[in-house]
N, C-alpha and C positions, 0 to 999 in steps of 0.2 A: 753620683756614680762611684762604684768601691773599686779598689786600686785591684789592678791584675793581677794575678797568679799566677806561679808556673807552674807544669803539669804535676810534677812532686806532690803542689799541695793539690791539686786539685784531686788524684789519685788520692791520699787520702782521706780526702772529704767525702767522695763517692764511696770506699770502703769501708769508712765508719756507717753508711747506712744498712749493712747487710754482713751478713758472717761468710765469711770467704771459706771454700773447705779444701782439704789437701786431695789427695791424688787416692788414697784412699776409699776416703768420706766421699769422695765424690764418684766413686766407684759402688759402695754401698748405694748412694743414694740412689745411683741410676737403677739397681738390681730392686729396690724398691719401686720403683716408676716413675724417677726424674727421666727429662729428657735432657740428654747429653747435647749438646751444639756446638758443632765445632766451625770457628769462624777462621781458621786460617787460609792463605791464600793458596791455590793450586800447587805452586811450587812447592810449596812444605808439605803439604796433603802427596805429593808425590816422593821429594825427598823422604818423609821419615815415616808413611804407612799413615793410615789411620785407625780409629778406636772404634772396633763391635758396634754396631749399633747406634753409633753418635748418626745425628741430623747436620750434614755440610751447608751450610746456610750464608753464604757469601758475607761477609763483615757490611757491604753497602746494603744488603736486603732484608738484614736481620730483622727493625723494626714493622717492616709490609709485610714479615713470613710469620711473626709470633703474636702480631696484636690480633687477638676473639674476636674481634668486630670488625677487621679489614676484611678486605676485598678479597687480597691477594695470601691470605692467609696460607700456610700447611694446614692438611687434615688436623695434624696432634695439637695446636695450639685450638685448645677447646674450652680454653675458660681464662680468669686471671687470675685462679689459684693456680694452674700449672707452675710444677717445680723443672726449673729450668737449671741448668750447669753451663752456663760460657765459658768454652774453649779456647785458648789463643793460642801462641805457639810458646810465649812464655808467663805471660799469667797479667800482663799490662794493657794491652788495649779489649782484655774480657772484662775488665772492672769496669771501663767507659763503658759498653757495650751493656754488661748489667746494671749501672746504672739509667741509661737509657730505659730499660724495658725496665723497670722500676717506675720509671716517667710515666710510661703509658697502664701501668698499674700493676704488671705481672710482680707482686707482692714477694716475691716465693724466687725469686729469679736471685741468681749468686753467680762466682766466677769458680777456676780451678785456681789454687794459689799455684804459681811457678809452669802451670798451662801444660800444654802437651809433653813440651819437657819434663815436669817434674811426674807424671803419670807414666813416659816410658821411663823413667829412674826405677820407679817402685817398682818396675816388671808385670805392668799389666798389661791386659791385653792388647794388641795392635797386630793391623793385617794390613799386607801391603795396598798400596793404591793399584787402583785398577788403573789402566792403561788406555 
């Protein structure tokens, strides 16, 4: 059995498998036809607006909504090529989250470095929460 870790390393470990992109890059990407997902919880979703066209996908449902071969899939989860963007509210639990759907094979899956925060910094797009 190998000794524990704490989450520090563990967050690294997961991010060495996959190129993390900025707020940017992951702006471009989605204008290409990534899908954006945004796993934050209500409260922040309501707090600070959300982003165009991002997919809200509860942080517990994320793997039942994006795996091609579930059940309970989203329409847009149509293959395990899809490129996916994990959303967080700061850029920490979308690295767990894309490494998860890594697991299950979505290849192509990455996070937002610095999460919704560092996306409204840059001045991108964001509309409030509906009500």
């Amino acid at each position: 059995m190998s000794a524990p870790i704490g989450i520090d390393e563990l967050l690294e470990r997961v991010r060495a498998g996959y190129t993390r992109l900025d707020a940017r890059e992951a702006y471009a990407a989605s204008r290409a036809g990534a899908v954006l997902v945004d796993i934050r919880y209500q409260a922040l979703r309501e707090r600070d607006g959300l982003i165009p066209g991002a997919l809200v996908v509860e942080r517990n449902e994320l793997e039942w909504r994006l795996d091609p071969r579930g059940s309970h899939r989203l329409p847009e989860a149509t293959s395990h090529d899809l490129r996916v963007v994990v959303i967080c509210n700061e850029g920490y639990a979308s690295s767990l989250a894309a490494a998860s759907l890594h697991a299950l094979g979505l290849h192509r899956a990455t996070d937002l470095t610095g999460g919704f925060q560092a996306w409204k910094s840059a001045g991108l797009p964001i509309s409030p929460a509906r009500a």
